[in-house]
C-alpha positions as CSV (number, residue, x, y, z in Angstrom):
1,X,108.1,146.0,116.0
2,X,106.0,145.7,112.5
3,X,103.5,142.8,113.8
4,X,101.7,142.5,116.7
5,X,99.4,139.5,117.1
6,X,96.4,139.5,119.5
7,X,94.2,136.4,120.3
8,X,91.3,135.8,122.0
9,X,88.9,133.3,123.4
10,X,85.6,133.4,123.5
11,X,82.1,131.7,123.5
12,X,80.2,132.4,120.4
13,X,76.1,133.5,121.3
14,X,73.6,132.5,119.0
15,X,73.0,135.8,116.5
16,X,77.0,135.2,116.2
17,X,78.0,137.5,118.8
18,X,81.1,137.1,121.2
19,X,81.0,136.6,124.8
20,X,83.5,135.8,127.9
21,X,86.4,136.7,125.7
22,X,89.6,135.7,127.2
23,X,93.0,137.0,125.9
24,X,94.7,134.0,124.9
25,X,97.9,135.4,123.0
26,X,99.4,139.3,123.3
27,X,102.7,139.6,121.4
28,X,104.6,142.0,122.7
29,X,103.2,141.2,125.8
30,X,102.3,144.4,128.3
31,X,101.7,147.2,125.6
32,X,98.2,147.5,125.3
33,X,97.1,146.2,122.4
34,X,95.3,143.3,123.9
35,X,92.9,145.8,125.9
36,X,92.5,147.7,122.1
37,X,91.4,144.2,121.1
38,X,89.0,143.7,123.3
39,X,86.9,146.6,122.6
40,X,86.7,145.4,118.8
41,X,85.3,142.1,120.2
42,X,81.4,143.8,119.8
43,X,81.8,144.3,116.2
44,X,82.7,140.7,115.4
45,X,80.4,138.1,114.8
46,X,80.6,134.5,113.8
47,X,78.6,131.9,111.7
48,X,76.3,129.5,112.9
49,X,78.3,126.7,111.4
50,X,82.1,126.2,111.0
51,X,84.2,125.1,107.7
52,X,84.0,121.7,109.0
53,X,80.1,122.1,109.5
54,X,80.1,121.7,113.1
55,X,77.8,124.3,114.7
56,X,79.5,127.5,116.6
57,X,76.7,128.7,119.1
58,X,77.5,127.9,122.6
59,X,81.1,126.8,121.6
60,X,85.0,128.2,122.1
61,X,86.1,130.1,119.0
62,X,89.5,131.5,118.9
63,X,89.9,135.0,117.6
64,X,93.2,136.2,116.0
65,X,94.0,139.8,115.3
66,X,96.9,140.7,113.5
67,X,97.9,144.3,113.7
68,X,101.0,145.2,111.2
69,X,102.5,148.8,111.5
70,X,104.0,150.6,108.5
71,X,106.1,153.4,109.1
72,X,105.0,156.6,107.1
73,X,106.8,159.9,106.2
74,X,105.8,163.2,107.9
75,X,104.1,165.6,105.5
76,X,106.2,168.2,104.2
């Protein structure tokens, strides 16, 4: 296990905050890291207009998280 991917689904609030986040994807399924996602969701924010210039407040962003664990050696 040297990825774990996380998604989410939420509303974006005006200010570029994120509400009513959903999980959407958890891969591997079951081990937590979907709850440890969900407590970043506060420190995220999005813009009031998307590449495509469509505005965001008050719509459904998806929210992907990729986690990748390295192994490291014990210190001596």
């Amino acid at each position: 296990m040297n990825s774990i991917r996380v998604a989410y689904i939420c509303t974006a609030q005006e200010g570029g905050a994120l509400t009513d986040c959903a999980l959407d994807r958890e891969e591997p399924a079951g081990q937590g890291y979907g709850q440890a996602a969900l407590a970043l969701m506060p420190k995220f924010r999005v813009g009031a207009w998307s590449a495509d210039g469509q505005p965001t407040y008050g719509a459904k962003v998806r929210v992907p998280i990729r986690y990748e664990l390295k192994q490291v050696q014990a210190a001596r």
